[in-house]
N, C-alpha and C positions, 0 to 999 in steps of 0.2 A: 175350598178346604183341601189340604192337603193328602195324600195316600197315608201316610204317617202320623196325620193327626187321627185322620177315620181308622186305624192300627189301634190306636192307643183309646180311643173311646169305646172300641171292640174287643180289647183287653177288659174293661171295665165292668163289659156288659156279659163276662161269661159265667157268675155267678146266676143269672138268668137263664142263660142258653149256652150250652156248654158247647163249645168248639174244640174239635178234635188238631187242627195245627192250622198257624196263620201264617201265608207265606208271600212273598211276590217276586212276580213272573211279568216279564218286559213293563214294568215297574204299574201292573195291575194288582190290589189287593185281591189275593185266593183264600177262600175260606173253604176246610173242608170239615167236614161233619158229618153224623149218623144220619140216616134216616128218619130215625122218630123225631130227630128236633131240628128238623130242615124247615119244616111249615114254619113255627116260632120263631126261628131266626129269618125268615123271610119277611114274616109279621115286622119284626123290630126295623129291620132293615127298609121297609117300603114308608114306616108310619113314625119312627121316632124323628121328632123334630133336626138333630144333630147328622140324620144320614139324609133321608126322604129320596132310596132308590125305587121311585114309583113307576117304573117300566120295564118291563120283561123284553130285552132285546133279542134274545135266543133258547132255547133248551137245546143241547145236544147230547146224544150217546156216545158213548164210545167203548168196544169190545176188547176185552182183556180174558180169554178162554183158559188161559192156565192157572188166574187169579181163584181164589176161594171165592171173592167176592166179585163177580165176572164182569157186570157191567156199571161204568163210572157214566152220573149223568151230571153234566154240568151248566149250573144256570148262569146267564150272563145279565146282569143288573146295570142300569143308568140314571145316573142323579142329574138332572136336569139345573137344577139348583146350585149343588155344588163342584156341575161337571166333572164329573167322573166315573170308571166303571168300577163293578166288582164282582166277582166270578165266586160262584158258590157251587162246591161238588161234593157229591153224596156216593156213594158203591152200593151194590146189591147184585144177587142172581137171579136164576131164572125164577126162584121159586117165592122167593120175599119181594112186594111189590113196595114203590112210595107212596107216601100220599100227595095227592093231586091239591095241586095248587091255583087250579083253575076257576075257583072261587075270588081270590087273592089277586089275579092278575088272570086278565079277561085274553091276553093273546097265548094262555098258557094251554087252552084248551089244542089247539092247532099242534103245538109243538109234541104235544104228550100223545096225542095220537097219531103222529108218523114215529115218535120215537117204540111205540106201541108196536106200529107196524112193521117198522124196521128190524127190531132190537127183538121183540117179543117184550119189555120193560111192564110189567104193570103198574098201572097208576089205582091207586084206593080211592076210593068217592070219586071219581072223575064225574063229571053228569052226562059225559057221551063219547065212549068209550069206542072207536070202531076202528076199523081198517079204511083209509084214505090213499094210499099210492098202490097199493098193491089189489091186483081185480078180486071177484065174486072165486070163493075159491079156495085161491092161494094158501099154497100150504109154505110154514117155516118164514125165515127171517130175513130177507137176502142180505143185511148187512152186517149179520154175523160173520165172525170166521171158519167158520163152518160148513155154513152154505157152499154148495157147491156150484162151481163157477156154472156150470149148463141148465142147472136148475134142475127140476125135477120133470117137467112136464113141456112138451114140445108143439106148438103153434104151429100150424102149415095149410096152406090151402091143398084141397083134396080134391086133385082134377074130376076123377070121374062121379064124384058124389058134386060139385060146383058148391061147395061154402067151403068154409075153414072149421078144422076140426082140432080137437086136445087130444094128446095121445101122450102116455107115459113117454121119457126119455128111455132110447137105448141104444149105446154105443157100440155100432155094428164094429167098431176094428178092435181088436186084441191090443194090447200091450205092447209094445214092441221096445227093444233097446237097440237104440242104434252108435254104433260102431263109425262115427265119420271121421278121420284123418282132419287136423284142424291145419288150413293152408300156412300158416304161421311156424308150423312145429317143422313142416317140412320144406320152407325156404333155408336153403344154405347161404351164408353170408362170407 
């Protein structure tokens, strides 16, 4: 089955499940959508006989800090059937979470809880909701834009105590603007 036939049977089906724009990217069908009717269209998507995208290939995040709507997460779907992908993405902030689809697809649980830990994303019903890359601890999101590059908290073995300890970050050197002469400006030709 073609991109463009699964186009036009997703036109059909959005008196169901309302889709927000249909679009394609390196000739992958993109659907994007609300939040509240992402489950539903996933539903249809995984279980109606004319799609049957019944494998969760990926969930990812991705940071957009200036957006109203900050973080886009995007599902990647595989029809084994009728060979082919299709990409489903949803927005939200910090403060409105989606709901978890980890019922729905069993490798969703794994992907929603790095994007968790990553992103700070939350997932609604998840049934196990935790921090996975990031240690016992960890404050904030490191792959926000925001985060900042040295992190917050600083790792080091402490010779005279013999273990490694945590110790807040602090950047002993000031600010400095430096003034270098660029060797290019001042080759004469």
């Amino acid at each position: 089955m073609s991109q463009q036939l699964i186009a036009e049977n997703i036109k059909n089906l959005l008196k169901i499940c309302p889709v927000q724009k249909i679009q394609f990217f390196s000739n992958e069908l993109v659907l994007v959508v609300k939040p509240d009717h992402l489950i539903p269209l996933l539903k249809i998507l995984k279980n109606h006989v004319s799609y049957q995208f019944e494998i969760l290939t990926c969930i990812t995040g991705v940071d957009y800090p200036s957006n109203l709507h900050r973080f886009k997460v995007v599902y990647e779907l595989l029809s084994v059937r009728y060979n082919c992908r299709i990409r489903v993405k949803t927005f939200t902030n910090e403060l409105v979470g989606i709901n978890s689809c980890d019922k729905l697809f069993l490798t969703a649980g794994w992907y929603e809880c790095e994007i968790w830990d990553m992103f700070g994303v939350f997932f609604k019903n998840h049934t196990n909701l935790k921090r996975i890359l990031t240690d016992y601890g960890f404050e904030g999101y490191p792959l926000r834009k925001d985060f900042p590059l040295s992190g917050f908290i600083e790792v080091r073995y402490h010779e005279t105590q013999k273990r490694i300890v945590n110790e807040p970050l602090e950047m002993a050197q000031e600010y400095r603007n430096f003034t270098f002469l660029s060797p290019w400006k001042t080759t004469k030709i």
